[in-house]
N, CA, C and O atoms as a CHARMM CRD file, in Angstrom:
* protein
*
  312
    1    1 UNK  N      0.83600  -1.19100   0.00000 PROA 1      0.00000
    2    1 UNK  CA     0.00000   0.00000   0.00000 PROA 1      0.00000
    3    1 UNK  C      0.87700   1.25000   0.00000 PROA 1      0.00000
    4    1 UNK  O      0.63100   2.11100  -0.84400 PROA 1      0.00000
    5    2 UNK  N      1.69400   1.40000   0.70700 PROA 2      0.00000
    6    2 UNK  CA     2.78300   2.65200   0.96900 PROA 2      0.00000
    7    2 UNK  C      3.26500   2.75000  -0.35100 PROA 2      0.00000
    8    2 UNK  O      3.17000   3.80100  -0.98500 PROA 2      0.00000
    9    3 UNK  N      3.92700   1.42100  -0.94700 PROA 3      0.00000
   10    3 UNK  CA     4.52800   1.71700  -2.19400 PROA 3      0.00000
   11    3 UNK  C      4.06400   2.20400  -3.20600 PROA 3      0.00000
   12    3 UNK  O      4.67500   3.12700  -3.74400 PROA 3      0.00000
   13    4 UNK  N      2.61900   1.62800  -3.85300 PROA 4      0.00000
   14    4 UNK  CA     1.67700   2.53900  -4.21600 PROA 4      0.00000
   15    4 UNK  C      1.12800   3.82300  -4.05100 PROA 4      0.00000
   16    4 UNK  O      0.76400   4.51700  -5.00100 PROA 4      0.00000
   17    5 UNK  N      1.05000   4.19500  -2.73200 PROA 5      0.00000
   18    5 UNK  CA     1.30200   5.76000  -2.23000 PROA 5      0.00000
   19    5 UNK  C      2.35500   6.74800  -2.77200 PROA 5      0.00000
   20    5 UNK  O      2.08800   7.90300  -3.10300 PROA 5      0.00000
   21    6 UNK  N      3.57200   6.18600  -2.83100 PROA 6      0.00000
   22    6 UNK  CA     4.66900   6.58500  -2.62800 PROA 6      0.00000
   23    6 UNK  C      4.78400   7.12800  -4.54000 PROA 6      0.00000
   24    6 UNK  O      4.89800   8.26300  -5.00200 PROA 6      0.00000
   25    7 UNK  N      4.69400   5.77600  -5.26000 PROA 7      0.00000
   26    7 UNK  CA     4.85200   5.67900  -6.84100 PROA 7      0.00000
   27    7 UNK  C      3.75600   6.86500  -7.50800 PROA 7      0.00000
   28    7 UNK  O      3.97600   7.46400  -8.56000 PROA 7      0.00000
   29    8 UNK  N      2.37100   7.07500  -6.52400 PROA 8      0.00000
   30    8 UNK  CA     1.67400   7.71500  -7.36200 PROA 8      0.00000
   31    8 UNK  C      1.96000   9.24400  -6.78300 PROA 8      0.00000
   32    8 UNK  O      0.93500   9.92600  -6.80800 PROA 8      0.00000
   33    9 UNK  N      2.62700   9.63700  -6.48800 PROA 9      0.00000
   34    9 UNK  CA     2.89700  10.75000  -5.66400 PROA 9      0.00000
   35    9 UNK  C      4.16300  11.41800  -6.34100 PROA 9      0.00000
   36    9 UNK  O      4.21200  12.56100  -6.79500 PROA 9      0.00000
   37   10 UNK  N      5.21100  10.44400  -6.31800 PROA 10     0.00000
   38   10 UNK  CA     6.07600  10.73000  -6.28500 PROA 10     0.00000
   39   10 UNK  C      6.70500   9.48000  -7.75100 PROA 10     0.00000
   40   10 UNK  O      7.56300   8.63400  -7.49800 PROA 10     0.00000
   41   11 UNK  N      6.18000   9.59700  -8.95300 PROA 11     0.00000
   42   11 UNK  CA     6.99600   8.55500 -10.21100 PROA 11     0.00000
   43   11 UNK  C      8.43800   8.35000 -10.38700 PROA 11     0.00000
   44   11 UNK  O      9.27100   9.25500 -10.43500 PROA 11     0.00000
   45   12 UNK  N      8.63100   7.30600 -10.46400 PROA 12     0.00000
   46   12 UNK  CA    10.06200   7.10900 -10.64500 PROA 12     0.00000
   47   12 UNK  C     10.40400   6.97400 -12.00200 PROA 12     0.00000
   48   12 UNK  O      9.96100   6.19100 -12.84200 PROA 12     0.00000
   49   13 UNK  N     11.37700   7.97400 -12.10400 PROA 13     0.00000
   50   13 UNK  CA    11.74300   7.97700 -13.64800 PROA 13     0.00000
   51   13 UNK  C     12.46900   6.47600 -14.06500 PROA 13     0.00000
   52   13 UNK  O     13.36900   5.80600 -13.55900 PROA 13     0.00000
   53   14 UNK  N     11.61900   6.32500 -15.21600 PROA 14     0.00000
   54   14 UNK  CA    12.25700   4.81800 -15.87200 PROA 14     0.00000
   55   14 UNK  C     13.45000   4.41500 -15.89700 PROA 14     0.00000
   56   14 UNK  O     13.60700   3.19400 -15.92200 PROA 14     0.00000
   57   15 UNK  N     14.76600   5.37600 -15.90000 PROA 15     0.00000
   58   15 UNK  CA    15.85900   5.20200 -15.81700 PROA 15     0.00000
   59   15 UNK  C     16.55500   4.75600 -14.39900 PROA 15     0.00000
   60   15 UNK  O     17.66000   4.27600 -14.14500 PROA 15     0.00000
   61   16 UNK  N     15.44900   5.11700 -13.59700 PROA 16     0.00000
   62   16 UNK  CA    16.30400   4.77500 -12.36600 PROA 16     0.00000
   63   16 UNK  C     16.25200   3.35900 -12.35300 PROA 16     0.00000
   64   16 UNK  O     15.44900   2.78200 -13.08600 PROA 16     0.00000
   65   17 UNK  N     17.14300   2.62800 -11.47900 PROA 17     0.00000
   66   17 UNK  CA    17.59900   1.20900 -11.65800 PROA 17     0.00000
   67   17 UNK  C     18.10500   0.98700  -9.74100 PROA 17     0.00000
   68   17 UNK  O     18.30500  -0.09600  -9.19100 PROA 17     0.00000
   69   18 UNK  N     18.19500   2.34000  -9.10800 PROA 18     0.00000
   70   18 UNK  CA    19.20800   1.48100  -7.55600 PROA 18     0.00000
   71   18 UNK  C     17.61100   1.69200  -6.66900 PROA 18     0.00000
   72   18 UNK  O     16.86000   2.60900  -7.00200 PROA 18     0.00000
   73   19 UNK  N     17.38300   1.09600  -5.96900 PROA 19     0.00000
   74   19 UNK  CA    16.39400   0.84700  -4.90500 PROA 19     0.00000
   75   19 UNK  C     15.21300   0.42900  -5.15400 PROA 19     0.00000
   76   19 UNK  O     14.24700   0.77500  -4.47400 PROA 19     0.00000
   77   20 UNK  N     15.12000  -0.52100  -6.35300 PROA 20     0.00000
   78   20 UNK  CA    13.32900  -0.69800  -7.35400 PROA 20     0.00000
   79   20 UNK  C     14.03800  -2.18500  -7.27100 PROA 20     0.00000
   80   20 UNK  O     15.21400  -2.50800  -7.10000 PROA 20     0.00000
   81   21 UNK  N     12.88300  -2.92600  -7.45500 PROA 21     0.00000
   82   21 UNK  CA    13.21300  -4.44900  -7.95300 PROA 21     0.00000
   83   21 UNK  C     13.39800  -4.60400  -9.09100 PROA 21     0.00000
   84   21 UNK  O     12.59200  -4.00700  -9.80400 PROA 21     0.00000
   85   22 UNK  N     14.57900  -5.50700  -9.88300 PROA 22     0.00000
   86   22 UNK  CA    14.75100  -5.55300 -10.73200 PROA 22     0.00000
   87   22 UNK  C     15.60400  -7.20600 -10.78600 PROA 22     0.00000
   88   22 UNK  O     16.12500  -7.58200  -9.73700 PROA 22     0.00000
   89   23 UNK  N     15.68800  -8.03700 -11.92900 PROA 23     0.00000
   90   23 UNK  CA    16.29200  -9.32600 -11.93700 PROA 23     0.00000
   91   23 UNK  C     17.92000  -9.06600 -11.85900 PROA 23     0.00000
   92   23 UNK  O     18.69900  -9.85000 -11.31600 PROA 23     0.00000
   93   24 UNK  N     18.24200  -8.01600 -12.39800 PROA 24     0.00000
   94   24 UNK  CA    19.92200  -7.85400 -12.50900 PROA 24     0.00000
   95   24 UNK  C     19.68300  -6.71600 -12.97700 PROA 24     0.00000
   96   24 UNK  O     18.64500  -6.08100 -13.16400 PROA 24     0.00000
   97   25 UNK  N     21.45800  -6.39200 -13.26100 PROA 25     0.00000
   98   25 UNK  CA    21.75300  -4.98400 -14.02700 PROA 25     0.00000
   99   25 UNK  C     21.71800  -5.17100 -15.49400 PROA 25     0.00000
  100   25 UNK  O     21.98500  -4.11600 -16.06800 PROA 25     0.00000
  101   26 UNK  N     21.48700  -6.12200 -16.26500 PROA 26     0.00000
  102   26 UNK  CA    21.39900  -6.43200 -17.73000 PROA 26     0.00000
  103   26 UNK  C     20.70600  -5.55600 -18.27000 PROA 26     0.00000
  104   26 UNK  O     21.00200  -5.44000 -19.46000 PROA 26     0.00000
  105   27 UNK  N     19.68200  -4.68400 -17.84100 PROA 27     0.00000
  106   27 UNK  CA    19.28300  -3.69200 -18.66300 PROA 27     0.00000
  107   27 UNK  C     20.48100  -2.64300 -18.37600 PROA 27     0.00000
  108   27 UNK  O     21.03400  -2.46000 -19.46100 PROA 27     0.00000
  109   28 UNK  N     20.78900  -2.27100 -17.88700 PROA 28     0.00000
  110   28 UNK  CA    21.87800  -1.17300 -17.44800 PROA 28     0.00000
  111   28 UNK  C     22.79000  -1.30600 -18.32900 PROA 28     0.00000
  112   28 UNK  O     22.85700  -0.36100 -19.11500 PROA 28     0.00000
  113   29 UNK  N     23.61700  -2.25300 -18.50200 PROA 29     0.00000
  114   29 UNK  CA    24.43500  -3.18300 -19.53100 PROA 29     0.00000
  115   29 UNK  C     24.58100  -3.07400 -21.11500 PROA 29     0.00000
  116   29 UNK  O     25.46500  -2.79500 -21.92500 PROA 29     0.00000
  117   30 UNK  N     23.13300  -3.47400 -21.12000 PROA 30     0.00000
  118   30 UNK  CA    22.70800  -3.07700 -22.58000 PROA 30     0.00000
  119   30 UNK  C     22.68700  -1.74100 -23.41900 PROA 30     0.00000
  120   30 UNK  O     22.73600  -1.54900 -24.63400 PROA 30     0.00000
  121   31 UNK  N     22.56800  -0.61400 -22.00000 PROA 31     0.00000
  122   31 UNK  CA    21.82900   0.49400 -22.76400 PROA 31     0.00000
  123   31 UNK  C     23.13500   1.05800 -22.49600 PROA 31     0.00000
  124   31 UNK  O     23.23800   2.17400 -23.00500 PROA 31     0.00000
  125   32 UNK  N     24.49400   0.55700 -21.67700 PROA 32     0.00000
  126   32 UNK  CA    25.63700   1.39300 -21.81100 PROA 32     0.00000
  127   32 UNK  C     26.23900   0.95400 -23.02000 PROA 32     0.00000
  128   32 UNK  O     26.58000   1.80900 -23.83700 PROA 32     0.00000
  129   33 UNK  N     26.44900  -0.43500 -23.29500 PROA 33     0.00000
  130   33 UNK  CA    26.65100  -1.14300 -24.58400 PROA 33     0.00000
  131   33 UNK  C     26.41000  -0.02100 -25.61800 PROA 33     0.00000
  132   33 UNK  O     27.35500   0.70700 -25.91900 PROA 33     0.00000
  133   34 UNK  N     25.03700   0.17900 -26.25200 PROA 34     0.00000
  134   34 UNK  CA    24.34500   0.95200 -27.28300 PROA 34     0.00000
  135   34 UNK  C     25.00800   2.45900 -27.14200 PROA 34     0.00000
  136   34 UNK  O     25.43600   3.06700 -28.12400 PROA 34     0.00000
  137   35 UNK  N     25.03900   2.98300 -25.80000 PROA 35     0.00000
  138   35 UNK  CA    25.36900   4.10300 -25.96700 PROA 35     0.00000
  139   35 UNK  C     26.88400   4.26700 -26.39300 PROA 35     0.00000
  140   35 UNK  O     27.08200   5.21400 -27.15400 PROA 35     0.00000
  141   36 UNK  N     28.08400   3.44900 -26.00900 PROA 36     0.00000
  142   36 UNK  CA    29.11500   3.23900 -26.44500 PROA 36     0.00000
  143   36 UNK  C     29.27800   2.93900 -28.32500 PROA 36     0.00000
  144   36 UNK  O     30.07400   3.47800 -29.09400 PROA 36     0.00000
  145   37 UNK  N     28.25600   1.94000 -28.61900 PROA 37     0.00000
  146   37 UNK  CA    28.25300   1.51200 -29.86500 PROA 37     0.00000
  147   37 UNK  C     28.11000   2.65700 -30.80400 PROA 37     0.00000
  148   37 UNK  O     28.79700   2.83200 -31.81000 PROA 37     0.00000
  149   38 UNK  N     26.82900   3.67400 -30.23100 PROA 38     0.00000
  150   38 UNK  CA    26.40200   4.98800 -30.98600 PROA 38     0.00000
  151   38 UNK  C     27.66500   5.65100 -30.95100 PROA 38     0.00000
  152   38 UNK  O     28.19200   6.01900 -32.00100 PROA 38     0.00000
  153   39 UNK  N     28.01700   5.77300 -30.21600 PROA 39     0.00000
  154   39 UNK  CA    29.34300   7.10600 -29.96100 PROA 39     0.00000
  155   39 UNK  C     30.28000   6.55000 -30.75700 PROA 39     0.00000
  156   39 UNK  O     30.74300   7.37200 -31.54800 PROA 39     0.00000
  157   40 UNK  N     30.79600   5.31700 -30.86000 PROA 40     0.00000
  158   40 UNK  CA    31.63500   5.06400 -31.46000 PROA 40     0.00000
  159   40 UNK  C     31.77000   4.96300 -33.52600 PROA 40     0.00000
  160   40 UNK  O     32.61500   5.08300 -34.41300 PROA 40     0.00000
  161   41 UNK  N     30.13000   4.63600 -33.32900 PROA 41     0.00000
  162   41 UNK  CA    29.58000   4.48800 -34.79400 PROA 41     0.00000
  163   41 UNK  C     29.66200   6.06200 -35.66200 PROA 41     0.00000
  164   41 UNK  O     29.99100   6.36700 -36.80800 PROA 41     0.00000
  165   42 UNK  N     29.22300   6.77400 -34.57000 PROA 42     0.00000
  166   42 UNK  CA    28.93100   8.57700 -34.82500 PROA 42     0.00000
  167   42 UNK  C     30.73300   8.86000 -34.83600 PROA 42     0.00000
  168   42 UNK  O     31.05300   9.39800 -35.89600 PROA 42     0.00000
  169   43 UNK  N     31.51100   8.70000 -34.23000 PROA 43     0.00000
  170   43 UNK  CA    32.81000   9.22700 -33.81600 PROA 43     0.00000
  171   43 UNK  C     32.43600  10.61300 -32.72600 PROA 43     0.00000
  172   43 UNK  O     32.85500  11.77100 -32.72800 PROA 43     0.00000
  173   44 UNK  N     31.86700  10.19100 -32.20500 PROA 44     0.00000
  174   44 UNK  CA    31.71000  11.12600 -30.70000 PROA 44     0.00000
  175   44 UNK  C     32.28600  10.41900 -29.23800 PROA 44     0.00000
  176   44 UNK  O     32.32300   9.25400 -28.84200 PROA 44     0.00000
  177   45 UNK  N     32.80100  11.99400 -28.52400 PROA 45     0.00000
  178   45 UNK  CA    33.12000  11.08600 -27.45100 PROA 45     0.00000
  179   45 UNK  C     31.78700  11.06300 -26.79700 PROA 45     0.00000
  180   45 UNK  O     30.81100  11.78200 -27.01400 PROA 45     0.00000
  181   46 UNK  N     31.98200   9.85600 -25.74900 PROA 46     0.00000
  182   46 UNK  CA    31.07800   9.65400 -24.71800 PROA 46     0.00000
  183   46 UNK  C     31.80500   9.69900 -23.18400 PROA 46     0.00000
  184   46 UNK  O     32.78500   8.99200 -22.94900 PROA 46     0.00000
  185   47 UNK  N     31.35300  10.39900 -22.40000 PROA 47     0.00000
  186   47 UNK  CA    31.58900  10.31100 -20.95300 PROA 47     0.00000
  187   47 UNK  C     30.87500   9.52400 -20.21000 PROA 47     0.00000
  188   47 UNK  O     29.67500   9.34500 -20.41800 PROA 47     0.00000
  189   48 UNK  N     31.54200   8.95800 -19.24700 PROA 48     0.00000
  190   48 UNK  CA    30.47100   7.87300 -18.53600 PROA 48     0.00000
  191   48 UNK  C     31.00200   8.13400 -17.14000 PROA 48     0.00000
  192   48 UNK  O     32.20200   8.11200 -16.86800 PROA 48     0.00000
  193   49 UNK  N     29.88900   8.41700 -16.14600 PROA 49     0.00000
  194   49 UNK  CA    30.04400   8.35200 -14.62700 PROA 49     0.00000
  195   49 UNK  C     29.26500   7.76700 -14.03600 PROA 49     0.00000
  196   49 UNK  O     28.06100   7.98800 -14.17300 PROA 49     0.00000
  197   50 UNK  N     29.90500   6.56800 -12.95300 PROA 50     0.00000
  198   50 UNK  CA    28.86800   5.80000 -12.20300 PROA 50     0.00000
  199   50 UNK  C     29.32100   6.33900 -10.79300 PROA 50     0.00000
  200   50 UNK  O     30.45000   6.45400 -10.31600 PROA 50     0.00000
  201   51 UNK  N     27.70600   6.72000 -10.12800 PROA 51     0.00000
  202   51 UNK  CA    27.93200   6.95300  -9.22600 PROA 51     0.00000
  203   51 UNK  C     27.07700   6.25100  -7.72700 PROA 51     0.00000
  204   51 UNK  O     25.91400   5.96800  -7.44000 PROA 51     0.00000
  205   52 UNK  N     28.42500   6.18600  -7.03900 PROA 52     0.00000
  206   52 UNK  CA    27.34800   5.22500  -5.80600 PROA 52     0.00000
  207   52 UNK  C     27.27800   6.30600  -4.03900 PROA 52     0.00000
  208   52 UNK  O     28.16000   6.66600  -3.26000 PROA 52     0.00000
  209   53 UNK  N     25.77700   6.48200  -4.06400 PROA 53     0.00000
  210   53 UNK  CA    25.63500   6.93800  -3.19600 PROA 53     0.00000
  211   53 UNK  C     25.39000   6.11200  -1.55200 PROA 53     0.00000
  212   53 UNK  O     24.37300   6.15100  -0.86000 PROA 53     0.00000
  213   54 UNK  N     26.50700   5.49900  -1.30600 PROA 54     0.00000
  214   54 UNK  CA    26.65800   4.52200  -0.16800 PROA 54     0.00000
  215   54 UNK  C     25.59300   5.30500   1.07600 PROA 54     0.00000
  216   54 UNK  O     25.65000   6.45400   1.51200 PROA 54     0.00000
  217   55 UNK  N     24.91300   4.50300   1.32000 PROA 55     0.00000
  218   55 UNK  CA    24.25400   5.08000   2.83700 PROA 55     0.00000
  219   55 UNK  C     23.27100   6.65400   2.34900 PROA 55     0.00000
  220   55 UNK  O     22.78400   7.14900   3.36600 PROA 55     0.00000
  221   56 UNK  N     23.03500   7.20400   1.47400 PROA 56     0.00000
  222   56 UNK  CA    22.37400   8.00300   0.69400 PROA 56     0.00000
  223   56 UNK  C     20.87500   8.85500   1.66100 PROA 56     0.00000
  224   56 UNK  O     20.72500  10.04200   1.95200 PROA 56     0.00000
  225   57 UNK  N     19.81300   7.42700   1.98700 PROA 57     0.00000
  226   57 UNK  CA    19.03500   7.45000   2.58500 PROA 57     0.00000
  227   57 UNK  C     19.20400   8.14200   4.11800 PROA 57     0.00000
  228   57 UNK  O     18.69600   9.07600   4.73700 PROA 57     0.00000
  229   58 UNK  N     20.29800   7.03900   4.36100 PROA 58     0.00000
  230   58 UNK  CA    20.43500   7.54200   5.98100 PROA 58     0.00000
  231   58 UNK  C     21.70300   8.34800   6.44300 PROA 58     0.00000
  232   58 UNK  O     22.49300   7.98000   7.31300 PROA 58     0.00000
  233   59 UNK  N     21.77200   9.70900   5.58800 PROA 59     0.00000
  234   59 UNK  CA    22.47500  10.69800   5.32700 PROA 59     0.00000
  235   59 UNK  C     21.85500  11.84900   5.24900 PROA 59     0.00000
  236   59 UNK  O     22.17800  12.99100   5.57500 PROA 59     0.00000
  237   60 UNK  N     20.78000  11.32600   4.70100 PROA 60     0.00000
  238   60 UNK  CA    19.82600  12.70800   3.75300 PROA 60     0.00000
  239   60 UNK  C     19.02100  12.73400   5.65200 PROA 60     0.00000
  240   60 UNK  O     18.89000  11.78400   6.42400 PROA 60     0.00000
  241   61 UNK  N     18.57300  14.46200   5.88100 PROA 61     0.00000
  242   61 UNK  CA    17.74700  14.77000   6.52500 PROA 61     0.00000
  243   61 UNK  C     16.46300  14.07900   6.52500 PROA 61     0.00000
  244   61 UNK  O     15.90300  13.99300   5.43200 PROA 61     0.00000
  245   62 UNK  N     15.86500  13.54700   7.59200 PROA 62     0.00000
  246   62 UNK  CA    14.42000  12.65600   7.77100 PROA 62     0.00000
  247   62 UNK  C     13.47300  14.42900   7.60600 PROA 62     0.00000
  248   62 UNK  O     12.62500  14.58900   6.72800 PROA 62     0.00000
  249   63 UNK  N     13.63600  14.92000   8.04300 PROA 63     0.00000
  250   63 UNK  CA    12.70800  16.18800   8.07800 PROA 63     0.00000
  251   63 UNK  C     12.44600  16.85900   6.74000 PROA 63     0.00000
  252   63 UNK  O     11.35500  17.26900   6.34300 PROA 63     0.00000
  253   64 UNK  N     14.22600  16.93600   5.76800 PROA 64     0.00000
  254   64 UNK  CA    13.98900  17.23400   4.81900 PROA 64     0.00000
  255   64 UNK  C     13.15500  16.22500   3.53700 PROA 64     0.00000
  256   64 UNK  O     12.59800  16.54300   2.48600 PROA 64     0.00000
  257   65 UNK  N     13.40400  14.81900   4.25900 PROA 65     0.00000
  258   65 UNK  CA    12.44600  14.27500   3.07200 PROA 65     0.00000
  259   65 UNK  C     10.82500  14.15900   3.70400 PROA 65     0.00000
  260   65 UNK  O      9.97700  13.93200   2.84100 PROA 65     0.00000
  261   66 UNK  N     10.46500  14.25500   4.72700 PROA 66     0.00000
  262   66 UNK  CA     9.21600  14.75100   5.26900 PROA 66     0.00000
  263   66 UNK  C      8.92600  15.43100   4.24500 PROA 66     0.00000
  264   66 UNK  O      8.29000  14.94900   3.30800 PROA 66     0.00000
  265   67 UNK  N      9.42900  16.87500   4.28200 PROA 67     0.00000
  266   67 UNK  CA     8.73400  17.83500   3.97500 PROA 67     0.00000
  267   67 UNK  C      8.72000  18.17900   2.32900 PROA 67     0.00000
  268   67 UNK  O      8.10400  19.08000   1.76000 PROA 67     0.00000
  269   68 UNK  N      9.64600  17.11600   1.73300 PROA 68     0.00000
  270   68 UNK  CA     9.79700  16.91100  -0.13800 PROA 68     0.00000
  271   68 UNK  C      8.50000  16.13900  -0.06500 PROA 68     0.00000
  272   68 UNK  O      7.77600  16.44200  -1.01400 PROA 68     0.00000
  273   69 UNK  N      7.81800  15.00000   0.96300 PROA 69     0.00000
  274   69 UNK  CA     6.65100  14.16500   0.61100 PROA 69     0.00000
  275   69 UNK  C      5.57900  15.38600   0.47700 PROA 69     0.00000
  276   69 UNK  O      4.66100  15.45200  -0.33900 PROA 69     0.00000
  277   70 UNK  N      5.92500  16.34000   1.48600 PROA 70     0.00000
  278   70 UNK  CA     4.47600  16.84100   1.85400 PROA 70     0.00000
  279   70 UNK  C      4.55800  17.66600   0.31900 PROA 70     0.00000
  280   70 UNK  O      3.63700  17.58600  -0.49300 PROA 70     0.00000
  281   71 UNK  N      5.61200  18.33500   0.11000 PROA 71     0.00000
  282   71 UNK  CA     5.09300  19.21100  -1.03700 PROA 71     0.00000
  283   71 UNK  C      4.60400  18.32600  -1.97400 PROA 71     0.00000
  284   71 UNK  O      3.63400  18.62200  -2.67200 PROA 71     0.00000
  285   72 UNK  N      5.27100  17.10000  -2.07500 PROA 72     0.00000
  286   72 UNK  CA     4.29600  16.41400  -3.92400 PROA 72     0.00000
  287   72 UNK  C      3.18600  15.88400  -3.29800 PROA 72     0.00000
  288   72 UNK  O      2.61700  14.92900  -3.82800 PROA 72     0.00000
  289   73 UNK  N      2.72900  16.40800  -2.11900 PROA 73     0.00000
  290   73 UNK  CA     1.10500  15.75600  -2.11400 PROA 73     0.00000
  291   73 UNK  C      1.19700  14.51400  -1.08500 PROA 73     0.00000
  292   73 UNK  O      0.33900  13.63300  -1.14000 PROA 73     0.00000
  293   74 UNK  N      2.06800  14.46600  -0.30800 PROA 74     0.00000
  294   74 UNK  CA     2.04000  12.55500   0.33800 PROA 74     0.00000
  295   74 UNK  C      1.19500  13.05600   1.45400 PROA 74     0.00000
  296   74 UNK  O      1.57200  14.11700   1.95000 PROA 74     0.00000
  297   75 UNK  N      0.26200  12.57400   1.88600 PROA 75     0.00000
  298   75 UNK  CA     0.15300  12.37300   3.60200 PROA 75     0.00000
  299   75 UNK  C      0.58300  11.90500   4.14400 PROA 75     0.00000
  300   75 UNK  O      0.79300  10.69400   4.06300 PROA 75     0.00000
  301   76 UNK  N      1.01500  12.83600   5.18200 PROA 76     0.00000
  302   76 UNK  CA     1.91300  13.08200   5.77000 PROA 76     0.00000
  303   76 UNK  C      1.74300  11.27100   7.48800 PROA 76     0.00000
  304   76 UNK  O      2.55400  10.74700   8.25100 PROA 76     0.00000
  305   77 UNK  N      0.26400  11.09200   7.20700 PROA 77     0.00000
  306   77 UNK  CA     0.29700   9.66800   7.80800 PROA 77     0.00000
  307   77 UNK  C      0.21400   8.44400   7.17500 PROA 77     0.00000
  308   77 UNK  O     -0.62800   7.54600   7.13000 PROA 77     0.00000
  309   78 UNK  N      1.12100   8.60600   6.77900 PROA 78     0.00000
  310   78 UNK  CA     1.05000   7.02800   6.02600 PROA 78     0.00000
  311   78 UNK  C      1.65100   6.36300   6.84500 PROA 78     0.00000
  312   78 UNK  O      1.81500   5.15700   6.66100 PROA 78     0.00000
């Protein structure tokens, strides 16, 4: 129920891939694959940064993400 709360409130852009269920990173894989293949096919460079936000959640202010729910609409009792 929360998660549903949460998704219709707040959408997760399709690209995201860290904290959603997913079988593996094989889509991730693929679409760096293609983007390498394009760049290379085009003769463009491509930059690539992976970034890992270790501990992210329990870093970030509890108050400040309170109050990011309340602005997109969450109630605030869930």
């Amino acid at each position: 129920i929360l998660t549903a709360r949460l998704a219709k409130a707040c959408p997760i852009n399709p690209r995201q891939s860290g904290f959603i269920r997913s079988a593996d990173c094989s889509e991730n894989l693929k679409l760096l694959q293609l983007l390498i293949r394009n760049a290379k096919r085009e003769h463009q460079p491509l930059g690539v940064v992976f970034v890992d936000l270790a501990k992210a959640f329990d870093t970030t202010s509890h108050s400040h993400i309170i109050l990011a729910l309340k602005q997109k609409g969450v109630d605030s009792h869930l």
